[in-house]
C-alpha positions, -999 to 999 in steps of 0.1 A, spaced: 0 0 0 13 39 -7 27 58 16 -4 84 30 19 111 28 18 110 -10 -20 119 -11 -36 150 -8 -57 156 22 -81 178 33 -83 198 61 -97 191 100 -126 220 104 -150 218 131 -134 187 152 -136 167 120 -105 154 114 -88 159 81 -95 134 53 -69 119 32 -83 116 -1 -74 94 -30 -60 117 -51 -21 119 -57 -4 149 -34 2 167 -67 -34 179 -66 -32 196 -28 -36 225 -45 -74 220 -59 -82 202 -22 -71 232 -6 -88 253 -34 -121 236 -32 -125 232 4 -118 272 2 -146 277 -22 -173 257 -4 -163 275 30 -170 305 10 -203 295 0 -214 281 34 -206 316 44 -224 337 20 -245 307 4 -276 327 -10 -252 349 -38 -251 316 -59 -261 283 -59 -239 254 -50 -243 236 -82 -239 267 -102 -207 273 -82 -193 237 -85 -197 239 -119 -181 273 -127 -152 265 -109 -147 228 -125 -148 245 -160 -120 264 -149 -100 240 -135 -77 218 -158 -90 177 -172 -74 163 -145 -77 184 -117 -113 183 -118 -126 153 -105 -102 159 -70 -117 190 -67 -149 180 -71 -146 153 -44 -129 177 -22 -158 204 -28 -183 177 -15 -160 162 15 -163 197 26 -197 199 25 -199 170 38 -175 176 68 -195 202 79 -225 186 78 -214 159 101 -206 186 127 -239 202 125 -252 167 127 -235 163 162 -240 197 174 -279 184 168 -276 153 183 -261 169 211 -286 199 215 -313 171 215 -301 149 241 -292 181 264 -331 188 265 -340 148 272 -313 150 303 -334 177 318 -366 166 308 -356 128 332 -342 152 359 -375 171 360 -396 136 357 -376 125 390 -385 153 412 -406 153 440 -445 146 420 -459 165 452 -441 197 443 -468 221 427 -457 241 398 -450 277 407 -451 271 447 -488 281 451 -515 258 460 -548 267 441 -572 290 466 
């Protein structure tokens, strides 16, 4: 098997690790790029549309570069979805832990400290 050091990778963001991609280290250059361009997007995203964006850019780049920054575009994407999938995940199960910590509390507390008159 090849060394990993002679693919390109892409970047950690987020507490996502970085992801060493197929691609020969001799395209680093349109990982880097492409991961740059969809961070762009994600920051400004209603100027164009994604597809509209992935395509403009592949058109520029050269035959072979293309595919590896297409793949890198989408691990991007992809990277950050996973992150807002935990952050989710998380925010979910924060509510759940205080919902079972309210369930468990005395059932003979009333709600507000006042007894109906």
């Amino acid at each position: 098997m090849a060394d990993k050091s002679s693919f390109a990778i892409l970047p950690a963001i987020d507490d996502q690790p970085p992801i060493v991609t197929r691609h020969p280290a001799s395209f680093q250059d349109a990982i880097t790029g492409a991961s740059s361009i969809a961070e762009q997007w994600m920051a400004s995203p209603l100027k164009q549309s994604l597809v509209d964006l992935l395509d403009h850019w592949k058109e520029r780049m050269p035959g072979s570069a293309r595919a590896p920054f297409q793949e890198a575009f989408l691990m991007r994407l992809e990277q950050r979805l996973r992150t807002l999938a935990v952050t989710n995940q998380m925010g979910m199960e924060a509510p759940n832990k205080e919902m079972s910590s309210a369930n468990s509390s005395d059932p003979d507390q009333s709600l507000g400290g006042h007894e109906d008159e």
